[in-house]
C-alpha positions as CSV (number, residue, x, y, z in Angstrom):
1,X,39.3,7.5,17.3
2,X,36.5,7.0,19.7
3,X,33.9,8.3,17.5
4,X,34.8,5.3,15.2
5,X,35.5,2.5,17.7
6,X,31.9,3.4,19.1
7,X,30.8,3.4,15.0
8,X,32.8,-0.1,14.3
9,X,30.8,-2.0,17.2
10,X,27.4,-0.5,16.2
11,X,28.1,-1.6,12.5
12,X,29.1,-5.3,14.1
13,X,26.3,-5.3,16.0
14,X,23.9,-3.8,13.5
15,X,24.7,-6.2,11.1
16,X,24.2,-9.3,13.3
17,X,20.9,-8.2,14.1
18,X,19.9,-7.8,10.8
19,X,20.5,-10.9,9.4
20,X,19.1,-12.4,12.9
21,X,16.1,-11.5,12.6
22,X,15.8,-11.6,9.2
23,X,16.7,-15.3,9.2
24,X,14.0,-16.7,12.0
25,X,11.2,-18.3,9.7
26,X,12.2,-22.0,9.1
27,X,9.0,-23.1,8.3
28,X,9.7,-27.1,7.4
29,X,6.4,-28.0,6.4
30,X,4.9,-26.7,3.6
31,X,1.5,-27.5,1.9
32,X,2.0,-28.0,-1.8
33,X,-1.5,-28.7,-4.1
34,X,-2.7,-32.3,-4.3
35,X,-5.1,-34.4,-5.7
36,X,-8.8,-34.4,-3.9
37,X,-8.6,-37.7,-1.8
38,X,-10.4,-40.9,-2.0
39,X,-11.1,-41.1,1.4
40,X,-12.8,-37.6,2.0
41,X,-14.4,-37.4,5.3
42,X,-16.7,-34.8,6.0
43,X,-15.3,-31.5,6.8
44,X,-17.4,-28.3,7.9
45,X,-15.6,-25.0,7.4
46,X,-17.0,-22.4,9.7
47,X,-16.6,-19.0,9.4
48,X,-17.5,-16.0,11.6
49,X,-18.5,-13.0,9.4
50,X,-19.3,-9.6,11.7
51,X,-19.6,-6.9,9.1
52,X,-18.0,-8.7,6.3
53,X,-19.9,-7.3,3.4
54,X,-16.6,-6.5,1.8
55,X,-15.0,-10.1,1.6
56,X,-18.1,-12.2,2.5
57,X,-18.5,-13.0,-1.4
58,X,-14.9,-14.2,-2.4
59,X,-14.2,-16.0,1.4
60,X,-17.7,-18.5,0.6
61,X,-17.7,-18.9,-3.2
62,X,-13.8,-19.8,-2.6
63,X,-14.8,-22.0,-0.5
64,X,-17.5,-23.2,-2.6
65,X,-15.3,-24.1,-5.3
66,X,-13.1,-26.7,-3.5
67,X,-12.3,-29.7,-5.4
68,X,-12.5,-31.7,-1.7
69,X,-15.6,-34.0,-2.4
70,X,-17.5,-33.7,0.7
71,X,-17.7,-30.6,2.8
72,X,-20.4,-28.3,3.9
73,X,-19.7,-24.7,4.9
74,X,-21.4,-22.8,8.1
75,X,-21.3,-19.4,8.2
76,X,-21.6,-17.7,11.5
77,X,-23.3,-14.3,11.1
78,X,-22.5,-12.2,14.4
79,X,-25.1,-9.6,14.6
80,X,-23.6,-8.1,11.4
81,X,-25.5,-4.4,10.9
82,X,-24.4,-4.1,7.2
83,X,-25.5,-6.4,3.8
84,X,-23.3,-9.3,5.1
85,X,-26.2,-12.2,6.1
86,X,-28.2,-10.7,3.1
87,X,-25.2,-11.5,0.5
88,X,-25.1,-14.7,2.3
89,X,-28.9,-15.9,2.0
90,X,-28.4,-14.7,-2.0
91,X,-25.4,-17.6,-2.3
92,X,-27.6,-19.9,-0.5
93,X,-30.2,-19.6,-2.6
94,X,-28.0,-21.1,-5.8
95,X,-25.9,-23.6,-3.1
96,X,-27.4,-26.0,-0.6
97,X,-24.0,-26.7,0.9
98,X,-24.0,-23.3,2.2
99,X,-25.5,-22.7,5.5
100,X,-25.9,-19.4,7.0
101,X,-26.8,-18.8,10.8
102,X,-28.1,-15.9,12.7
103,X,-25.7,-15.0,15.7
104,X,-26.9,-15.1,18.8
105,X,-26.7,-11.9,21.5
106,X,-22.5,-12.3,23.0
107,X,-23.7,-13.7,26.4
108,X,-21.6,-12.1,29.7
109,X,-17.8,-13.6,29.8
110,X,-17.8,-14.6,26.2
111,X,-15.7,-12.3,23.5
112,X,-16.8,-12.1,20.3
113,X,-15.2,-14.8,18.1
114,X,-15.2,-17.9,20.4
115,X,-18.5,-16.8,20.6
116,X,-19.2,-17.1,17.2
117,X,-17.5,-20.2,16.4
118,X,-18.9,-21.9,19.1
119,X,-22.2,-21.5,17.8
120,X,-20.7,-22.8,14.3
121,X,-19.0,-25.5,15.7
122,X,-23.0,-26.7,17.2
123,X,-24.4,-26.4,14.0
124,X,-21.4,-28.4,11.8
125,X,-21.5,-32.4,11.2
126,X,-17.8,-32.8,9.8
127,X,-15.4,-35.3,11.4
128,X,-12.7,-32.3,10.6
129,X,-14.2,-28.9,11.4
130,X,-12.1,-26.2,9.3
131,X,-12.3,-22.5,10.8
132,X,-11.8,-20.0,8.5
133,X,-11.8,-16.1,8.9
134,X,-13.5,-14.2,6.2
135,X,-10.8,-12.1,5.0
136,X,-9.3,-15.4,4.1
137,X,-9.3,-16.7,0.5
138,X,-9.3,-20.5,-0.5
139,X,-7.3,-22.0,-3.8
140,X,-9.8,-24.5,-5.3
141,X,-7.2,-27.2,-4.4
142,X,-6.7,-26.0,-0.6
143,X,-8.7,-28.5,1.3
144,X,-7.1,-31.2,-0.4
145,X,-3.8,-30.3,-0.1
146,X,-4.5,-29.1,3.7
147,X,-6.2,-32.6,4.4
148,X,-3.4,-34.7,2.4
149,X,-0.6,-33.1,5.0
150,X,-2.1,-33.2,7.9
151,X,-2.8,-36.8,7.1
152,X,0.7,-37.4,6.6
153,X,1.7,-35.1,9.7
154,X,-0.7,-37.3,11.8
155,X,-2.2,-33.6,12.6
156,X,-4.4,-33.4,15.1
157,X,-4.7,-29.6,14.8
158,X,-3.3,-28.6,11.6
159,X,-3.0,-24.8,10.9
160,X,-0.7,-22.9,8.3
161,X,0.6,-19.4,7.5
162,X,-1.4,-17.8,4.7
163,X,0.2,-15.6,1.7
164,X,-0.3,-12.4,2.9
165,X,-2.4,-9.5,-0.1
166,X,-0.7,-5.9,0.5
167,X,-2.2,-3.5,-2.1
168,X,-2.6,-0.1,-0.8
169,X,0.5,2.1,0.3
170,X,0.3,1.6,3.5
171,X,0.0,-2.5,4.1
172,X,2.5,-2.6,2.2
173,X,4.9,0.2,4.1
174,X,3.9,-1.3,7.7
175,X,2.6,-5.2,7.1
176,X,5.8,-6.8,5.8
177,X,7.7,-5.8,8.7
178,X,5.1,-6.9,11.1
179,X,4.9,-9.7,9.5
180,X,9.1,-10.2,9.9
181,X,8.4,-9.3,13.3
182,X,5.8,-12.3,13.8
183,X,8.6,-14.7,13.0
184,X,11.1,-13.5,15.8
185,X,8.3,-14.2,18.4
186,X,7.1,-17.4,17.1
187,X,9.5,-20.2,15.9
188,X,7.3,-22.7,13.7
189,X,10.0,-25.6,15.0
190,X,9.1,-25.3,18.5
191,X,5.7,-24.9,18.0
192,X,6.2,-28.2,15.9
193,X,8.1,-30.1,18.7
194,X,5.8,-32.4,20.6
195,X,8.5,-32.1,23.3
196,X,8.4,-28.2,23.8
197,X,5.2,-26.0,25.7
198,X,5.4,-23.4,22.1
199,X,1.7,-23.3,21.0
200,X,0.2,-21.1,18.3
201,X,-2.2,-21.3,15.5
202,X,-3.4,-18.5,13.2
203,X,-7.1,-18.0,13.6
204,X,-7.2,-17.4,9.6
205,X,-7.1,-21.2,8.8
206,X,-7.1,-23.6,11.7
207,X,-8.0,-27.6,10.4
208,X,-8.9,-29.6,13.8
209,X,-10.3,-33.3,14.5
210,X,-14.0,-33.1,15.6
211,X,-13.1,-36.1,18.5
212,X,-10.0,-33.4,19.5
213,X,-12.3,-30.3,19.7
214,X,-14.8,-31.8,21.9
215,X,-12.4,-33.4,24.3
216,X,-11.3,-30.2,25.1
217,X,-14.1,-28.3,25.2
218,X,-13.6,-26.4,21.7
219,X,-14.2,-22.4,21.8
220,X,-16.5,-23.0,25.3
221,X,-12.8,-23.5,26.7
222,X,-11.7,-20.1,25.7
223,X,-14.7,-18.1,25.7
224,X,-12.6,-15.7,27.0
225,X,-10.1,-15.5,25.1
226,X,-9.5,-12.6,22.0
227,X,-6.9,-14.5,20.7
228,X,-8.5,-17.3,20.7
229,X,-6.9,-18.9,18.0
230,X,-3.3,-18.9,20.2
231,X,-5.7,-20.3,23.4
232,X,-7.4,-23.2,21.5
233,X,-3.6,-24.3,20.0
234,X,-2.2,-24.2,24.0
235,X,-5.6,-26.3,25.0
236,X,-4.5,-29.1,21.8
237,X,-1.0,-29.6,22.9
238,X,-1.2,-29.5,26.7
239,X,-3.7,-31.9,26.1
240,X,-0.9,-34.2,24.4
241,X,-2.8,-33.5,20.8
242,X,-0.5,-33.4,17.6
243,X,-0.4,-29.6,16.9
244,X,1.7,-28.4,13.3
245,X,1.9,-24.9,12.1
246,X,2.8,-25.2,8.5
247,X,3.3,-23.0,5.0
248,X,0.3,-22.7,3.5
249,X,0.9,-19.7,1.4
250,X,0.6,-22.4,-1.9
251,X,-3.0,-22.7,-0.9
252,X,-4.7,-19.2,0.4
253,X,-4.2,-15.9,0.6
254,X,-5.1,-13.3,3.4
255,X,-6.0,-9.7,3.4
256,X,-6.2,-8.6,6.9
257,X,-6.3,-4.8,6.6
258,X,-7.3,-2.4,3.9
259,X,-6.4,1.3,5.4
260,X,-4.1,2.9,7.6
261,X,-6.5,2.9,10.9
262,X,-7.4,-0.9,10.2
263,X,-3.9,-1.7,10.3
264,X,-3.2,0.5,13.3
265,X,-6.6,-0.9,15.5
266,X,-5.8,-4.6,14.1
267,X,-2.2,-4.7,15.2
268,X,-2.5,-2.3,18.1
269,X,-5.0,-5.2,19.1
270,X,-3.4,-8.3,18.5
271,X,0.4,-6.7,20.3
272,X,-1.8,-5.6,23.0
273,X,-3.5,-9.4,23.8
274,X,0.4,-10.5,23.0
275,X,1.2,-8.6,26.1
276,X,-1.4,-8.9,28.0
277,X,-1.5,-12.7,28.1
278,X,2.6,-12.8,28.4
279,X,3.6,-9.6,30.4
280,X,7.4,-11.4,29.9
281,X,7.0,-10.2,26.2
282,X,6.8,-6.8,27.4
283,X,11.0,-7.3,27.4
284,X,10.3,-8.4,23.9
285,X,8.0,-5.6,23.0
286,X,10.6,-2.9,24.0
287,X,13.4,-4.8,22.1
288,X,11.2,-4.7,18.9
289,X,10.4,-0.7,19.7
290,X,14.0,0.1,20.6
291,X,15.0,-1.7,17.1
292,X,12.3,0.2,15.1
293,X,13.1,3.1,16.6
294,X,17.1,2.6,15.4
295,X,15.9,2.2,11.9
296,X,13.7,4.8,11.9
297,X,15.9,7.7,13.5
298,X,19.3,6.6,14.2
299,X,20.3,4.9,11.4
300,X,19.3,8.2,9.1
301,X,21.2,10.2,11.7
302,X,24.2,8.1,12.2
303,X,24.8,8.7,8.5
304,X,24.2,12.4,8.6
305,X,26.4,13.0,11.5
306,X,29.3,11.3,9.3
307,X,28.8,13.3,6.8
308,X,28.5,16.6,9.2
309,X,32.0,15.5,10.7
310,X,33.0,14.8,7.0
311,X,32.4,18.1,5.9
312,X,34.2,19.8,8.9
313,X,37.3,18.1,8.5
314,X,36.9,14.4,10.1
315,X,38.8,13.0,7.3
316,X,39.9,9.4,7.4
317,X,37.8,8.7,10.5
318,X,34.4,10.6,9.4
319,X,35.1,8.6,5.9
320,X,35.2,5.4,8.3
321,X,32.0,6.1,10.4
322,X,29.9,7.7,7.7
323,X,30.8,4.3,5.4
324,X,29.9,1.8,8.1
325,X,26.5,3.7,8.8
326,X,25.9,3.7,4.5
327,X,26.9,-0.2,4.6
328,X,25.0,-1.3,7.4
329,X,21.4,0.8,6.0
330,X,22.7,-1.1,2.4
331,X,22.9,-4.6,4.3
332,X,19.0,-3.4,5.7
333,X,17.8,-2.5,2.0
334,X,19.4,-5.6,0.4
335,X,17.5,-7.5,2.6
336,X,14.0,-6.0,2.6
337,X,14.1,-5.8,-1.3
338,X,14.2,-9.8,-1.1
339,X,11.6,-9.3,1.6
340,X,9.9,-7.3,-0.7
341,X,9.9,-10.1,-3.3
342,X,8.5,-12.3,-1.0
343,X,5.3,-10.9,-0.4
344,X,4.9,-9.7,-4.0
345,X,5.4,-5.7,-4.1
346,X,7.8,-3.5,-5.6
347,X,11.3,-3.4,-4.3
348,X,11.4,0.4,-3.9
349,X,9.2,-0.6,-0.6
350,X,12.6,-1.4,0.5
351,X,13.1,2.4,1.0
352,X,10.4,2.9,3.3
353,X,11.8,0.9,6.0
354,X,12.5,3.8,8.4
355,X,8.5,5.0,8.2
356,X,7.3,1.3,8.6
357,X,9.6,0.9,11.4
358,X,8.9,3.9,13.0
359,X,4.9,3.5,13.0
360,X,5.8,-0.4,13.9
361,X,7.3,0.9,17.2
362,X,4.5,3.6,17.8
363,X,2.1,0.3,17.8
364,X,4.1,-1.7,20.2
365,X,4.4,1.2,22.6
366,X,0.6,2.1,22.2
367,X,-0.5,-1.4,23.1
368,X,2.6,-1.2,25.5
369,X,0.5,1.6,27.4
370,X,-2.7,0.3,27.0
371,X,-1.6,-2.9,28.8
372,X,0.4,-0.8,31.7
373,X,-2.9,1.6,32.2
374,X,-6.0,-1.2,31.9
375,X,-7.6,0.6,29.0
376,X,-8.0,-2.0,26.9
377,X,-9.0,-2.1,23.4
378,X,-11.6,-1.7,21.0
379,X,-12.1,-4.4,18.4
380,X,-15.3,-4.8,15.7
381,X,-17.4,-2.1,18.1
382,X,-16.6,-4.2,21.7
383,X,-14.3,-3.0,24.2
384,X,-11.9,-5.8,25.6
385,X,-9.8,-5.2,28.8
């Protein structure tokens, strides 16, 4: 009897959570494709390519191919060492609106990516300056449809979630449920509430007055910062700017990692500046671990210890226990095959959910430690503490 009071509250509480956190992205403004405008200001997307060889190409032709009727796009090449400024000079060469600029040397106190915008941001003319990271891919219609909402939003920084690419086996074993993750940690409502202190924009697409960015000081303001994108959204709305974080996954796509250890150092890096910057999400970093970790091991073994008890005579009560374990892992796959559909893989993903889980807490606690200990992290060849 106690075994399956102590099961009954679990399943209770297991399913609560499930649907709790599966049920946090209420994202109310969404950018649908429209019409290239009239009135087009000029906009300059920037983007910072160090060692982008690989998505250089498809990032600047996408961009090329905007229907928006007056843009220029600066690309910011930071000290690449492979083919990616050479790929760039060869699109120049067919496309004067393309600019391509030689990094400078990262000055002391600077990280990498404010770095690198900043000397963009010198360089661009727009009255909108549109920062975009390389691994991020533009429908032809984006910039109109971005500069129709934010129009309408009154935006004064105007930033969106991306669709998200997960091709090999392991983005798409470990990426949707960090993405799930992302939207327990970040409610797009606050963050859209003028009243509240929630600030965050994704560094993939951020769409910012030129006026706004200088006021504050743009990247110079953060030069600092790693997550820069999260420390230039703060700077907008403390500042009493008009910051909205909307859908955007009509409009671009992202592919962030490609491989098992670019997943692991990308995510290891960006829970790591999470905690660093907010040592209260610690709390929360634990709470995500403690939940992978059910899913991963005690969920398995809750059902397996039914059956054990089943098999040795448990009857009516093992029957009980082992059921509510095999409904609440049901209620877990139900939902991550429509999570599955979501981000465009095969349902059978669904299964996976302990492994993902499992390395999804092994991240957490790494950058966990790294934070604790002061060793920092290694991102595109620099060390950051």
């Amino acid at each position: 009897m106690l075994y399956f009071i102590v099961s009954t509250l679990l399943f209770i509480l297991g399913i609560i959570i499930i649907h709790w956190v599966h049920n946090q992205y209420h994202m109310d403004i969404v950018v649908a494709p429209a019409p290239p405008p009239a009135d087009a200001p000029l906009v300059s997307v920037c983007i910072p390519a160090r060692n982008e060889e690989t998505n250089i190409r498809r990032c600047v032709e996408a961009v090329l191919h905007q229907d928006y009727p007056n843009f220029e796009v600066v690309v910011l090449d930071d000290r690449s060492t492979d083919a990616t400024l050479t790929l760039l000079k060869e699109i120049a060469s067919r496309d004067s609106r393309l600019l391509p600029v030689s990094g400078s040397d990262l000055p002391k106190g600077w990280a990498g990516k404010p770095h690198a915008l900043y000397q963009a941001a010198k360089v661009a003319r727009g009255e909108w300056l549109c920062f975009v990271d390389a691994d991020t891919f533009l429908e032809p219609y984006a910039l109109s449809s971005v500069f129709a909402r934010a129009k309408e939003q009154n935006a004064d920084l105007f930033t969106v979630i991306t669709n998200q690419i997960f091709v090999t086996f392991w983005e798409r074993v470990i990426m949707p449920l960090v993405m799930t993750a992302l939207t327990v940690g970040f409610s797009p409502r606050k963050v859209n509430d003028p009243k509240r202190v929630d600030a965050i924009s994704n560094g993939q697409f951020i769409f910012i007055k030129r006026h706004v960015y200088d006021a504050f000081g743009g990247h110079e303001s953060v030069k600092d910062k790693i997550a820069e994108d999260q420390a230039i959204a703060h700077q907008v709305k403390s500042k009493g700017y008009r910051l909205i974080l909307a859908d955007g996954m009509q409009v671009m796509s992202t592919r962030m990692y490609t491989s098992f250890a670019g997943i692991w150092e990308g995510w290891t890096k960006n829970i790591y500046l999470g905690l660093s910057i907010h040592p209260g999400l610690l709390l929360l970093g634990a709470f995500g671990a403690l939940l992978g970790i059910l899913a991963a091991i005690f969920l398995p073994l809750w059902i397996i210890l039914g059956l054990i008890w089943l098999g040795n005579g448990g009857e009516i009560f093992a029957i009980a226990v082992t059921g509510e374990g095999l409904l609440v892992a049901a209620y877990l796959i139900f939902i991550r095959v429509r999570a599955a559909g979501y981000f465009h893989i095969p349902a059978w993903y669904a299964l996976t959910t302990p492994l993902g889980a499992g390395i999804f807490s092994a991240m957490i606690l790494a950058s966990a430690w790294k934070v604790l200990s002061g060793q920092g992290v290694t991102w595109r060849g620099r060390i950051y503490k």
